[in-house]
C-alpha positions as a Python dict, from the first residue, in 0.01 Angstrom:
ca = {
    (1, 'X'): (0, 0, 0),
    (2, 'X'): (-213, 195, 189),
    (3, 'X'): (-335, -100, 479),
    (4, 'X'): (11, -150, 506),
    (5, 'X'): (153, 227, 570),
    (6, 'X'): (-103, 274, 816),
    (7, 'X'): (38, -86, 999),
    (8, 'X'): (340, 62, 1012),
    (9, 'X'): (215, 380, 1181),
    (10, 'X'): (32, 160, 1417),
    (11, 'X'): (319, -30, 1482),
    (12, 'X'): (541, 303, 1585),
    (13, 'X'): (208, 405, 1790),
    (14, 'X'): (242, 128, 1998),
    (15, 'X'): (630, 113, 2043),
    (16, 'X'): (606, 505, 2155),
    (17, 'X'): (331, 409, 2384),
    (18, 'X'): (516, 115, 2500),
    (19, 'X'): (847, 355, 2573),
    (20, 'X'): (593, 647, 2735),
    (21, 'X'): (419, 451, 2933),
    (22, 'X'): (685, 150, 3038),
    (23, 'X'): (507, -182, 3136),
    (24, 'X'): (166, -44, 3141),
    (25, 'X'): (66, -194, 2818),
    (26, 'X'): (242, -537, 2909),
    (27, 'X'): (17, -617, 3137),
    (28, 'X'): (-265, -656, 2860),
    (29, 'X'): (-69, -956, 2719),
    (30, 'X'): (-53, -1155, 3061),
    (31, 'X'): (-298, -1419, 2900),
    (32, 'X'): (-73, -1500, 2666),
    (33, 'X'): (217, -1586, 2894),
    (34, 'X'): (541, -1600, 2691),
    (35, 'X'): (854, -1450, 2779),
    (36, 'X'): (881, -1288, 2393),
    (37, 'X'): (521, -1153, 2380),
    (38, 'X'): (566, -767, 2496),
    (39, 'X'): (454, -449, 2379),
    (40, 'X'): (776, -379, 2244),
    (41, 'X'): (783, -677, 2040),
    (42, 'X'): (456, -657, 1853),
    (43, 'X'): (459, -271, 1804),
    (44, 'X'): (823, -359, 1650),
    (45, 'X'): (701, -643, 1404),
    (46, 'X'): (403, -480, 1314),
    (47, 'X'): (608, -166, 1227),
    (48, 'X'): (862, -329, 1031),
    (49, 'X'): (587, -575, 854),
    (50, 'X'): (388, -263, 765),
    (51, 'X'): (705, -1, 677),
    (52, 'X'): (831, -369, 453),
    (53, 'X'): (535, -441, 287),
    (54, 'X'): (482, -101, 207),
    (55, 'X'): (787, -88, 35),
    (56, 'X'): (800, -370, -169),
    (57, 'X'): (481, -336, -282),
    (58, 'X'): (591, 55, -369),
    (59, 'X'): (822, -166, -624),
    (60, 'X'): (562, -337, -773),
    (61, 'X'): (621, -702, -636),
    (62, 'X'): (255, -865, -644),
    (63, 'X'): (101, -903, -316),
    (64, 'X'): (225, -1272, -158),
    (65, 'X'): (564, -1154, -196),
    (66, 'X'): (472, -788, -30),
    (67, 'X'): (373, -988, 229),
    (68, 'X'): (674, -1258, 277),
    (69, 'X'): (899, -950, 283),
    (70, 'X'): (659, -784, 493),
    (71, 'X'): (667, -1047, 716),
    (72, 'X'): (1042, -1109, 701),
    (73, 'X'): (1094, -763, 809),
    (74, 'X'): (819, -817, 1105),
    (75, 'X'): (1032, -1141, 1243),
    (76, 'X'): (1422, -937, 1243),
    (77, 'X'): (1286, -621, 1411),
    (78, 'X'): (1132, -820, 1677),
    (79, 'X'): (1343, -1056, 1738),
    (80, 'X'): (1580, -735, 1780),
    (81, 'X'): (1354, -583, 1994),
    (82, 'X'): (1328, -935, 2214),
    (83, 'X'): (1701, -948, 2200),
    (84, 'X'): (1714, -628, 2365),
    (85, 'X'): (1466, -563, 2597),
    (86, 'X'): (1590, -895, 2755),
    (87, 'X'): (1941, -802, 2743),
    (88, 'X'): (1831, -522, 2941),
    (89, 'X'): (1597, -684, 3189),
    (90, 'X'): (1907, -906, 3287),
    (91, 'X'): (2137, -623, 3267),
    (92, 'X'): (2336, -614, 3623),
    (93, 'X'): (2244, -309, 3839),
    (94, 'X'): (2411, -126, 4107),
    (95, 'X'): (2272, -172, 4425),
    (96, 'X'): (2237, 170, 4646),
    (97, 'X'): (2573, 296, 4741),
    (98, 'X'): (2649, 256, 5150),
    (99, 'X'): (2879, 328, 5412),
    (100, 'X'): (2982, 3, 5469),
    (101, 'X'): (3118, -21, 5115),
    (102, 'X'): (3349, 243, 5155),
    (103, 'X'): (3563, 46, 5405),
    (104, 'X'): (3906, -71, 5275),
    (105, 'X'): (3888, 221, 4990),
    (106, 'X'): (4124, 491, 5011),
    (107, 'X'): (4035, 826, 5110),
    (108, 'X'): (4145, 1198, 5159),
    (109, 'X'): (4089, 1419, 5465),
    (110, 'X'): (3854, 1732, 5388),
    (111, 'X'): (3912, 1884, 5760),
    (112, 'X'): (4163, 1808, 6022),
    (113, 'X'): (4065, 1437, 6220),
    (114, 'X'): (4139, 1537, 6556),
    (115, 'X'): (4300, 1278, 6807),
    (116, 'X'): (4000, 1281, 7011),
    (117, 'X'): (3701, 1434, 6780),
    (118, 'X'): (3582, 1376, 6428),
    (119, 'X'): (3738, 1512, 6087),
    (120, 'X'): (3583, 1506, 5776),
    (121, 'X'): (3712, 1226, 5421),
    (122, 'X'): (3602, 1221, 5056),
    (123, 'X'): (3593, 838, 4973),
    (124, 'X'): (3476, 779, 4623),
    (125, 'X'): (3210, 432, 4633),
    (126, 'X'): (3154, 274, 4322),
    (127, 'X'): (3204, 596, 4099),
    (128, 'X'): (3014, 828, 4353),
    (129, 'X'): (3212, 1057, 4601),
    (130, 'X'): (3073, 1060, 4939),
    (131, 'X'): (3169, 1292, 5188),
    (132, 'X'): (3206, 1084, 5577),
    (133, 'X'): (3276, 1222, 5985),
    (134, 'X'): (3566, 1067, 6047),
    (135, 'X'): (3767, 925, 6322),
    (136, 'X'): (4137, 811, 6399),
    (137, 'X'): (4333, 653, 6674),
    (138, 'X'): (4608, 988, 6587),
    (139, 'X'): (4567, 1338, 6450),
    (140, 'X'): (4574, 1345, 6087),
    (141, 'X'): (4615, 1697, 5860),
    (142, 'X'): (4411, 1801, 5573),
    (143, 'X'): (4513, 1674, 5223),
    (144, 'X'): (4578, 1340, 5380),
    (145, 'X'): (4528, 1002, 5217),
    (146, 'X'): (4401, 739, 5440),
    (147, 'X'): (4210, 404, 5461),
    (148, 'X'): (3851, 360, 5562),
    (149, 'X'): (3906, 64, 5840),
    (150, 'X'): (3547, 45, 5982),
    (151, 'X'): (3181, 204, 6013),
    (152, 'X'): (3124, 355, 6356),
    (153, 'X'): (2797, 480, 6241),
    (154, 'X'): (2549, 547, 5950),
    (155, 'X'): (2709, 885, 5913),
    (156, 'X'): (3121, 790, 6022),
    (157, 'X'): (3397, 594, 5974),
    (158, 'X'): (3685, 507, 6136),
    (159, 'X'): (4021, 559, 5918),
    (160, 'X'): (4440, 511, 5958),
    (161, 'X'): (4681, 708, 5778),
    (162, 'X'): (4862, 516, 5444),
    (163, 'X'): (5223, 410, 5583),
    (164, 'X'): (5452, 585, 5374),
    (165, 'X'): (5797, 444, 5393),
}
């Protein structure tokens, strides 16, 4: 019982390692190369095979069945922990949030936008709000809903006041 308590504390060495220190640990296992070889894989099976043969030989099962169940455990926890670090590692991601992306979203005027001059919108891109100089053909007052129609530069946009009829 004992070798296979202190496999299971081996195993939860290496998956807190493996979560502390991110990839730095893969990289021992680059000889190997297999898609389902990874730090977070092993320290998982050898966990659960240690924690599971620990347990049923706690029960009293004799030793070839300690280790089948042992074992068994080892295979579901990393195939979980497979599963899951690649669901992750093709998880989409948000790209970084531009100006250009803001045009054709709906926005509201901060400060007055001038005729001739530049006013200030809050356009929320892609759940973040971002505050832009903006610039119309007309004056437009504070409180203001309009549409981003263009980028005039990294910093302001060019907007037109929602037709109400």
């Amino acid at each position: 019982m004992t070798v296979f308590l202190v496999l299971g504390i081996a195993g939860l060495v290496l998956l807190a390692v493996s979560l502390l220190a991110g990839d730095l640990l893969d990289g021992a296992f680059d000889a190997l190369e297999a898609d389902w070889i990874s730090s977070a894989v092993i320290g998982g099976f050898v966990s659960a095979f240690g924690f599971g043969g620990a347990a049923s030989d706690g029960a009293g099962l004799p030793l070839p069945a300690s280790l089948a169940i042992g074992a068994g455990c080892g295979l579901v926890v990393g195939w979980f922990a497979w599963w899951l670090t690649r669901v992750l590692k093709d998880s989409p991601s948000d790209g970084t949030v531009s100006i250009s992306d803001s045009v054709g979203l709906v926005a509201k005027v901060v400060t007055d936008i001038p005729g001739e001059g530049y006013g200030v919108v809050r356009v929320v891109v892609g759940g973040h709000p971002m505050r832009l100089n903006a610039s119309a053909h007309q004056p437009i007052e504070a409180g203001t809903e309009v549409n981003v129609t263009g980028v005039l530069s990294p910093t302001a946009v060019s907007v037109t006041e929602i037709w109400q009829p």
